[in-house]
N, C-alpha and C positions, 0 to 999 in steps of 0.2 A: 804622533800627534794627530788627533782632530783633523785640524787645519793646519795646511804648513802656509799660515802666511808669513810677511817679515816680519813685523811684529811678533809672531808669536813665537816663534824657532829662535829671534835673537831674546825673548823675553826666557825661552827655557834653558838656552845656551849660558845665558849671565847669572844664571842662579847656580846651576852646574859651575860656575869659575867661583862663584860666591862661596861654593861646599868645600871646594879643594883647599881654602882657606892659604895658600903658598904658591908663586909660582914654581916653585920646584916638582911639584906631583901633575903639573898640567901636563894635557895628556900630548905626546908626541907624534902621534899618530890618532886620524878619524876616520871613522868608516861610513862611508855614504853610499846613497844610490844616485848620484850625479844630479843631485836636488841643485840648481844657482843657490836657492835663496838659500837653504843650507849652508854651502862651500864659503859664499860669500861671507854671512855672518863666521864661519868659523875663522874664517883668515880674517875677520878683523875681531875677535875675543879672543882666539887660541894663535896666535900670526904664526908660532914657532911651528904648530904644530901642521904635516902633511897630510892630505887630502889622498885616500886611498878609498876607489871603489868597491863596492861587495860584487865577492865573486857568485853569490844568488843573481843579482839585478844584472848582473854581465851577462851570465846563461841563461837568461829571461830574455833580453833584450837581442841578444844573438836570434836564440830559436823562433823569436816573432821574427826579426828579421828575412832569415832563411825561408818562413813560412811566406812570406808575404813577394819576396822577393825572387825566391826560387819557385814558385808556387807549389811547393812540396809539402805532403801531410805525411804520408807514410814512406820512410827510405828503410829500404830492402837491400842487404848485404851481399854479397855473391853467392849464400848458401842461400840465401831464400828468405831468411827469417829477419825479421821488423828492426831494425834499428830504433832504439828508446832514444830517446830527442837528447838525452842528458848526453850518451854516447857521442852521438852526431856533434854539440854543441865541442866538446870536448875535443872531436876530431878537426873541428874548424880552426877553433882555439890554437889549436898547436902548428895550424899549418902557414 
């Protein structure tokens, strides 16, 4: 969207409930990038449905993290060569 104001995310979220025309096909699961006004509106159009973040905006928000926080741009492995930030992100992830 545009704009994610409230108005407009609950205004695209209730025409989206309007299409599925039953609640039997609403959707069980939402994928976000930890938007409030988002999450909010969905827990009150979709209530049954959970609130799962995208694993893009996770390894976005990691790797800025790391950068800002570690002040690290470039992480070099024990051979020498560049660790690609997706790597890095992934070896956080698990630890």
């Amino acid at each position: 969207m545009m704009y994610e104001k409230e108005n407009n995310v609950s205004w695209a979220l209730e025409r989206c409930r309007e299409l599925l025309h039953s609640k039997a096909i609403y959707p069980k699961v939402v994928v976000t990038d930890r938007d409030n006004t988002f999450m909010n509106d969905v827990d009150t159009i979709f209530p049954k449905a959970t609130a799962m973040l995208c694993e893009y905006h996770i390894e976005r928000n990691v790797r800025a993290k790391c950068k800002t926080d570690c002040k690290v741009k470039d992480v070099k492995g024990k051979d020498g060569k560049k660790i690609k930030p997706s790597s890095m992100v992934k070896t956080v992830m698990l630890v």
